[in-house]
C-alpha positions as a Markdown table, in Angstrom:
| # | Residue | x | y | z |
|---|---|---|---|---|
| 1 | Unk | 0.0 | 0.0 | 0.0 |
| 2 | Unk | 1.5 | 3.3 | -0.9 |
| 3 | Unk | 1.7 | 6.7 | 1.2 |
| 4 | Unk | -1.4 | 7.8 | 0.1 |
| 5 | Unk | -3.8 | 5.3 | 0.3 |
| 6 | Unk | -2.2 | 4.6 | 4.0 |
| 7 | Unk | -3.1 | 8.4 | 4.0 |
| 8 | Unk | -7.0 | 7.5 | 3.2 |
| 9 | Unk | -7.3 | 4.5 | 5.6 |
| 10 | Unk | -6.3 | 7.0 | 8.5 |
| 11 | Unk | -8.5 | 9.5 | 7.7 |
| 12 | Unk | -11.5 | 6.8 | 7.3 |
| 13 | Unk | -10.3 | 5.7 | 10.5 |
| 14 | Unk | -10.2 | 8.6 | 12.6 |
| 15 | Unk | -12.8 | 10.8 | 11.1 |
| 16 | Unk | -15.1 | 8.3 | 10.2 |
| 17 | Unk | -15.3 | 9.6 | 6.4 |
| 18 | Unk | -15.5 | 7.6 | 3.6 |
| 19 | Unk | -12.9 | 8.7 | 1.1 |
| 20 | Unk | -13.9 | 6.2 | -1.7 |
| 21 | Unk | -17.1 | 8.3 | -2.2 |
| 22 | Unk | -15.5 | 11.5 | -3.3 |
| 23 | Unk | -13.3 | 12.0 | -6.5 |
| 24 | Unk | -9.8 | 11.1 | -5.8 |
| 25 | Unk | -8.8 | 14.4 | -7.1 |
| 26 | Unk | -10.4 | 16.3 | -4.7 |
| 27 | Unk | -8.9 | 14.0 | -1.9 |
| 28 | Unk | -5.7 | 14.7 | -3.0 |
| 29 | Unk | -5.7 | 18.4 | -3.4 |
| 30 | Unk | -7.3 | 18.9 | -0.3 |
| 31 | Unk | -4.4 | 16.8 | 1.4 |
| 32 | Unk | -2.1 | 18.8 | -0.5 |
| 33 | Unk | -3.9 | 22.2 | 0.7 |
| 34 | Unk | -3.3 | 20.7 | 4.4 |
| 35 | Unk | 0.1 | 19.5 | 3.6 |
| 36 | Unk | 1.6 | 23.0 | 2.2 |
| 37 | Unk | 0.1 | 24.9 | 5.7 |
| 38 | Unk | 1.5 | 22.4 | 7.8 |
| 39 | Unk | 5.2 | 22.7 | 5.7 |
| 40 | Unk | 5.0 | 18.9 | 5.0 |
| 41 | Unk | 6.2 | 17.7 | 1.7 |
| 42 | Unk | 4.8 | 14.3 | 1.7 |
| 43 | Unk | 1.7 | 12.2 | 2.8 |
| 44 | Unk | 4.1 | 10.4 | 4.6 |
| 45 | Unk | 5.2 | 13.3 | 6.8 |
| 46 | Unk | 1.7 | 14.6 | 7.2 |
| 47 | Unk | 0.4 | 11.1 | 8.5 |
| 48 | Unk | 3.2 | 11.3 | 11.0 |
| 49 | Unk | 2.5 | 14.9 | 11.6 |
| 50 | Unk | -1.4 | 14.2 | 12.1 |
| 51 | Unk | -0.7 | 11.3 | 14.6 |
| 52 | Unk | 2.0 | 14.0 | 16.7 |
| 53 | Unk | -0.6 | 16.9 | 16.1 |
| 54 | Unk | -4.4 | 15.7 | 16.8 |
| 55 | Unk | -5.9 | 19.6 | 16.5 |
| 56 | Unk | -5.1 | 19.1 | 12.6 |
| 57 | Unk | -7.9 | 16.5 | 12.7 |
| 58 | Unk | -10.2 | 19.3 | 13.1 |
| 59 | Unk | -8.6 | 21.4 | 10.1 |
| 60 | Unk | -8.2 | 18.4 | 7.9 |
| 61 | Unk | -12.2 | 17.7 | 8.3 |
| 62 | Unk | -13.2 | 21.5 | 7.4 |
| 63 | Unk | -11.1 | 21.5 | 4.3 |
| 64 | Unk | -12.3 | 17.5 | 2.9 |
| 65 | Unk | -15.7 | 19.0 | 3.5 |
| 66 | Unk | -17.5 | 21.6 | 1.5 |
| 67 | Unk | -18.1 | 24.9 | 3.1 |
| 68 | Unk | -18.7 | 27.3 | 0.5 |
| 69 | Unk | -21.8 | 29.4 | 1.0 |
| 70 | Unk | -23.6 | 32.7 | 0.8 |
| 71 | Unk | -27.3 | 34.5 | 1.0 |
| 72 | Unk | -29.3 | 33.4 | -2.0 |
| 73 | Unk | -26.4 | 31.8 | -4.0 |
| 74 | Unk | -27.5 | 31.3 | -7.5 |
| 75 | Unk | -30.8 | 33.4 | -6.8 |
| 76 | Unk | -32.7 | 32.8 | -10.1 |
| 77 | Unk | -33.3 | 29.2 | -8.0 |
| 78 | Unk | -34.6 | 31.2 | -5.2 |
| 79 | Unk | -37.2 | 33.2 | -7.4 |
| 80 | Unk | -38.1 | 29.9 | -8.9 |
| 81 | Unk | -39.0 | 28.7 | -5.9 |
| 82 | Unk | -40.5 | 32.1 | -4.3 |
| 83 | Unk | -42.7 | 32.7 | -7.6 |
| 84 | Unk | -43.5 | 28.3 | -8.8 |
| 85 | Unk | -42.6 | 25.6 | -6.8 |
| 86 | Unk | -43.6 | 27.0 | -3.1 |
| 87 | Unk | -47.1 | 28.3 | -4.2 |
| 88 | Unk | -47.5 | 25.5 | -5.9 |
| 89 | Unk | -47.1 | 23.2 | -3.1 |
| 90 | Unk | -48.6 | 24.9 | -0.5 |
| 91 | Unk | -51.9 | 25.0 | -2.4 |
| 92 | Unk | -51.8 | 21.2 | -2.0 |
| 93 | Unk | -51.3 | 21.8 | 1.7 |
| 94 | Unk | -50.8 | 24.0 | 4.6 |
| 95 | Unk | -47.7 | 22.5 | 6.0 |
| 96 | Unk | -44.2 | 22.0 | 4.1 |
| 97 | Unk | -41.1 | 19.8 | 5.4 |
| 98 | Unk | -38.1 | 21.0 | 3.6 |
| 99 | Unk | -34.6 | 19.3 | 3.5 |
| 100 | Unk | -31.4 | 21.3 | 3.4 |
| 101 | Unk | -28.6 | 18.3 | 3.1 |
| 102 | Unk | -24.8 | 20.1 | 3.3 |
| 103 | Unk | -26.2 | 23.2 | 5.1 |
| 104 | Unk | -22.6 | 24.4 | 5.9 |
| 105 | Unk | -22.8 | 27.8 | 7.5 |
| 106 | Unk | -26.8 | 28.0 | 7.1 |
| 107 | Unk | -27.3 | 31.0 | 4.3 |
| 108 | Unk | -28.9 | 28.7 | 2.7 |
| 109 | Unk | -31.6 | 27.6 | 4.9 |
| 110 | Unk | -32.3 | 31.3 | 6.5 |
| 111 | Unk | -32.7 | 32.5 | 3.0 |
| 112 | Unk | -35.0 | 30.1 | 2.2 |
| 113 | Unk | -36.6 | 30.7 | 5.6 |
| 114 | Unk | -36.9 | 34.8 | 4.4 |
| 115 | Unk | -39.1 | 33.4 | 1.5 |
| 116 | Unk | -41.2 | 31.7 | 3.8 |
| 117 | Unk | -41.8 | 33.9 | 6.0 |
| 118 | Unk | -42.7 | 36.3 | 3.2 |
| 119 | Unk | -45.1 | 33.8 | 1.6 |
| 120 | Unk | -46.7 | 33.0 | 5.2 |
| 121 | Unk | -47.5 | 36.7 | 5.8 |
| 122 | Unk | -49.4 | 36.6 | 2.5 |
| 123 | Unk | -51.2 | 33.5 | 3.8 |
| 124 | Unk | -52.0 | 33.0 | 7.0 |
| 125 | Unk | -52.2 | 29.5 | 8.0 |
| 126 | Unk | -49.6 | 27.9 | 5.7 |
| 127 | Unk | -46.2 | 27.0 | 7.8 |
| 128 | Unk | -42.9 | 25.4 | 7.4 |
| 129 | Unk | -40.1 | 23.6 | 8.6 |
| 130 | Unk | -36.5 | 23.6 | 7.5 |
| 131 | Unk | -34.1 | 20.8 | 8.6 |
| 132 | Unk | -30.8 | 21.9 | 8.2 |
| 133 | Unk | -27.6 | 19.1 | 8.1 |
| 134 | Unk | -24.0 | 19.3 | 7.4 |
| 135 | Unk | -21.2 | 16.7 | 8.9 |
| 136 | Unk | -19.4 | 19.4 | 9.7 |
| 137 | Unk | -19.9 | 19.8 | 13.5 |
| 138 | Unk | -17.9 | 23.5 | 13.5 |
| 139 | Unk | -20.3 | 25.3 | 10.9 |
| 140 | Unk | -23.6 | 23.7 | 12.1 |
| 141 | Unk | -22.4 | 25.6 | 15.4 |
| 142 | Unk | -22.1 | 28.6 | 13.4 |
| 143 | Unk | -25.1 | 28.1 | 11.5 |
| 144 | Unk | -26.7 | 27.8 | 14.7 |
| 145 | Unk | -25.6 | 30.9 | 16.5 |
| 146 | Unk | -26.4 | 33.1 | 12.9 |
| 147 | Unk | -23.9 | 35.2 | 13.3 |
| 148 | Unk | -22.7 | 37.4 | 9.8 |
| 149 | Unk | -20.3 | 40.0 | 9.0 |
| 150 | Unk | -21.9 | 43.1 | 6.6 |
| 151 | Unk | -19.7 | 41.6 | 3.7 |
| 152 | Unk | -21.8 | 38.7 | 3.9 |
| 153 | Unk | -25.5 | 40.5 | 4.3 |
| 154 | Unk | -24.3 | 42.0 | 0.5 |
| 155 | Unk | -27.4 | 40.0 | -1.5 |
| 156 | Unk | -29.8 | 41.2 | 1.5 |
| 157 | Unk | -32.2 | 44.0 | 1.0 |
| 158 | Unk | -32.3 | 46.7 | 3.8 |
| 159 | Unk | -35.9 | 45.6 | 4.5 |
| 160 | Unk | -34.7 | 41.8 | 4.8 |
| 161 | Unk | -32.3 | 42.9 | 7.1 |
| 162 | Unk | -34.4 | 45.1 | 9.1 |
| 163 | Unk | -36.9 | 42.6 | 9.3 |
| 164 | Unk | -34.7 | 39.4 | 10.1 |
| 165 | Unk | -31.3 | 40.3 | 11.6 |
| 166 | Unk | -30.5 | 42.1 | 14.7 |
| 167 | Unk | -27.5 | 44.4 | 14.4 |
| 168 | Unk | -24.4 | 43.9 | 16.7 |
| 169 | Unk | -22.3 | 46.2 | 18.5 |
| 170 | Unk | -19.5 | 44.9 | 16.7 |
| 171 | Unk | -20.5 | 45.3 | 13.0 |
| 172 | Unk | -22.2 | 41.8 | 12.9 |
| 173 | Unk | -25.4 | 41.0 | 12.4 |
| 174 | Unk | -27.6 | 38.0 | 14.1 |
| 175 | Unk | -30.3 | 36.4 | 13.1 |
| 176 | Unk | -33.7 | 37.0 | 15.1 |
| 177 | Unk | -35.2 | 34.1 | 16.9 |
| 178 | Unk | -38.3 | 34.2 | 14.6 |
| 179 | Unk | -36.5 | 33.4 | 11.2 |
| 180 | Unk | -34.4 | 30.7 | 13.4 |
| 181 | Unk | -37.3 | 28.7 | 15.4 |
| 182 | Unk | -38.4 | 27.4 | 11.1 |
| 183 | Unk | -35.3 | 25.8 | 11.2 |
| 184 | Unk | -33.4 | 22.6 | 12.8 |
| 185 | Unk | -30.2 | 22.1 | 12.1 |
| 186 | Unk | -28.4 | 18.7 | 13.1 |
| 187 | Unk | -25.2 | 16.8 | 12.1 |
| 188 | Unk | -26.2 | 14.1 | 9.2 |
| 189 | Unk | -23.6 | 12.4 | 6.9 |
| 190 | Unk | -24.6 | 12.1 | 3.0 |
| 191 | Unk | -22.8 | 9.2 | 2.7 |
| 192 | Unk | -24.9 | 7.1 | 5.5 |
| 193 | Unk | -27.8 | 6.1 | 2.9 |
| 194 | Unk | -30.3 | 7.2 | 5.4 |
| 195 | Unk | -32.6 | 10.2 | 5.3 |
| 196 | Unk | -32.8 | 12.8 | 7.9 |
| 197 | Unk | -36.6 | 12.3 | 7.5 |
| 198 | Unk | -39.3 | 10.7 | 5.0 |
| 199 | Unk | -42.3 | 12.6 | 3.3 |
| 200 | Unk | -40.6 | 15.7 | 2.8 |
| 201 | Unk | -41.6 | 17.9 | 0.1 |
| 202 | Unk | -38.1 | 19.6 | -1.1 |
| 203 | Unk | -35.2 | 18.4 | -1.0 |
| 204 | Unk | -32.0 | 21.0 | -1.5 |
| 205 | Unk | -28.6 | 19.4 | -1.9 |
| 206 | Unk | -26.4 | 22.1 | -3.9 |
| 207 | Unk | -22.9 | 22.2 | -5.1 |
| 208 | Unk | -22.2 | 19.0 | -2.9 |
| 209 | Unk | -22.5 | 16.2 | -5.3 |
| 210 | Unk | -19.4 | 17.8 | -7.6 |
| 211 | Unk | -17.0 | 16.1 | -5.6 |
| 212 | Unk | -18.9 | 12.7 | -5.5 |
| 213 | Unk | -18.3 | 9.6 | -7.5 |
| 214 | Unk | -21.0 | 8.4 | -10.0 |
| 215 | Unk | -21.4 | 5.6 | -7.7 |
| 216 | Unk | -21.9 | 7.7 | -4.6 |
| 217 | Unk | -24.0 | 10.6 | -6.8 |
| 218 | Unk | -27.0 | 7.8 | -7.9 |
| 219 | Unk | -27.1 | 6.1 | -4.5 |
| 220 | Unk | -26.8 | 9.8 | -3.3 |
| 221 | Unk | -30.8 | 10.3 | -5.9 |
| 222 | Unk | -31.7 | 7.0 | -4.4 |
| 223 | Unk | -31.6 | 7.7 | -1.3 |
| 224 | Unk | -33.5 | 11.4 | -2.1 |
| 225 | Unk | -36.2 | 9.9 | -4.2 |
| 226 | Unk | -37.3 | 7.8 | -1.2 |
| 227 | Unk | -37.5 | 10.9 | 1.3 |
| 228 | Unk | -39.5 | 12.6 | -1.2 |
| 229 | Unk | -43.4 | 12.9 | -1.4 |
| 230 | Unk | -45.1 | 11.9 | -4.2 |
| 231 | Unk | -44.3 | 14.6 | -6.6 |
| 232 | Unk | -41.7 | 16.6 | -4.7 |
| 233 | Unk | -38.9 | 18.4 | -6.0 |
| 234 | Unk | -35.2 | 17.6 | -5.7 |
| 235 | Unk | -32.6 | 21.1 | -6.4 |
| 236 | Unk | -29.2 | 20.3 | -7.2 |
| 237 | Unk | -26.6 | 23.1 | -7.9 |
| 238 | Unk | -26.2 | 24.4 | -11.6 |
| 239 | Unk | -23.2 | 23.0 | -12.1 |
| 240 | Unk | -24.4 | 19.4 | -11.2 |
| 241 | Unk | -26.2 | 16.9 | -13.3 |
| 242 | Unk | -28.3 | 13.2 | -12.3 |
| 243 | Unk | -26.5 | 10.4 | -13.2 |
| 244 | Unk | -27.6 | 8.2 | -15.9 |
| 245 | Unk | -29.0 | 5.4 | -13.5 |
| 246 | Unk | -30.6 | 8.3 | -11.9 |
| 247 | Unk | -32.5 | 10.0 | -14.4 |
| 248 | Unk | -35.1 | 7.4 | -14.4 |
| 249 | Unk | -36.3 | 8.7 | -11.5 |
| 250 | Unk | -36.4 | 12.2 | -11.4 |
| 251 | Unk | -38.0 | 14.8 | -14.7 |
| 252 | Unk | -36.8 | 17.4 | -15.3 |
| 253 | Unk | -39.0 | 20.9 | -13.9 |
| 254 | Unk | -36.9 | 23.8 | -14.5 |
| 255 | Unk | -34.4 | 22.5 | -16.1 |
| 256 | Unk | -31.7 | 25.5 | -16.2 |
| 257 | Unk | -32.1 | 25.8 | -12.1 |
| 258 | Unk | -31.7 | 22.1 | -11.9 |
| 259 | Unk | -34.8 | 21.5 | -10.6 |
| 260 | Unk | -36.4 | 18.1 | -10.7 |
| 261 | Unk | -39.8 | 16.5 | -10.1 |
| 262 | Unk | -40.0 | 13.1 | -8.5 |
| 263 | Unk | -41.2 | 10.5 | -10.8 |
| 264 | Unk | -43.5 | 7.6 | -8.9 |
């Protein structure tokens, strides 16, 4: 077994992470990432360095995971969902259970929270609930407290600002307790092939699948389509596509947003 793959069998080991699931690539220029920080040249020398230095474990698990986020990313899927698939599904009933799998540091689930709360002030009686997951136990705490610098409130209005965020005496902004109690964020790992939950309505998995094998990306849609609801919707991130096994059972809905329809 060579340096690298010893490499991988540590990691799986000690963090518990399946490295076979992701693209080797992105294993190895993640380790590489690690390796050029910590001034070691060679897997070899960061295993070592790893086993003398446990407070790397912690690093080495925020860079293999993804944590790239921001307020209403990619926000022509947000109007989509504000203006179509929302309405739609809350005039088939009052209550929606939404989904955000790889939550990272929760923009994505308060925005989605802002449009609901919008859409619920328009129509009383209709409600949500947002459950929120990453593996990543440091930006769930994060997404959690909903703590944000001004450079990240950029894509905000004033008003939705205003209305959802309560301003710190050191620049921040937090959000308020009313946009937060929508939402539940817990630690879930993709690659367990169980659901967080069953009969949800929407499921949101964005700009995590990229780094997936085509193996782990259908049983990944597998796993989805059985959460769903009879004709709920699946959003992927623009730059991801359903594997070929996978396309039987999902159609297309808005197709440039990478939205998709359960198929029964």
């Amino acid at each position: 077994m060579d340096d690298f793959a010893e490499l991988k069998q540590f990691i799986e080991r000690t963090l518990g992470m399946q490295c076979s699931n992701y693209k080797e690539d992105y294993i190895r220029r993640r380790l590489l990432s690690r390796m050029r920080s910590t001034g070691n040249e060679t897997f070899k020398d960061y295993h070592q360095y790893l086993l003398a230095n446990p407070h790397e474990l912690d690093n080495l698990r925020n860079a293999l995971t993804i944590n790239v986020t921001e307020f209403f990313r990619d926000n022509e899927v947000y109007e989509c969902m504000r203006k179509d698939i929302l309405p739609l599904l809350f005039r088939q009933r009052k209550q929606l259970r939404i989904w955000c799998a790889g939550c990272s540091s929760g923009e994505e689930p308060y925005s989605l929270a802002m449009i609901l709360s919008d859409l619920m002030l328009q129509k009383p009686g209709i409600s949500a609930r947002i459950i929120a997951t990453d593996i990543d136990q440091n930006v769930l705490a994060k997404a959690k407290v909903g703590i944000y610098t001004k450079k990240a409130m950029v894509k905000l209005s004033e008003a939705q600002v205003r209305r959802h965020f309560t301003g710190l005496p050191d620049g921040n902004f937090q959000v308020k307790p009313s946009l937060k109690e929508m939402i539940r964020f817990q630690p879930h790992d993709l690659m367990s092939g169980v659901p967080v939950s069953r009969w949800l309505d929407v499921i949101i998995c964005r700009n995590v699948t990229i780094y997936f094998t085509e193996k782990q990306k259908d049983a990944l849609a597998k796993m989805f389509h059985g959460a769903l609801v009879s004709g709920g919707f699946y959003i992927m991130g623009k730059t991801e596509y359903l594997g070929r096994t996978s396309e039987s059972m999902f159609a297309p809905y808005e197709s440039l947003q990478k939205i998709f329809a359960k198929k029964d």
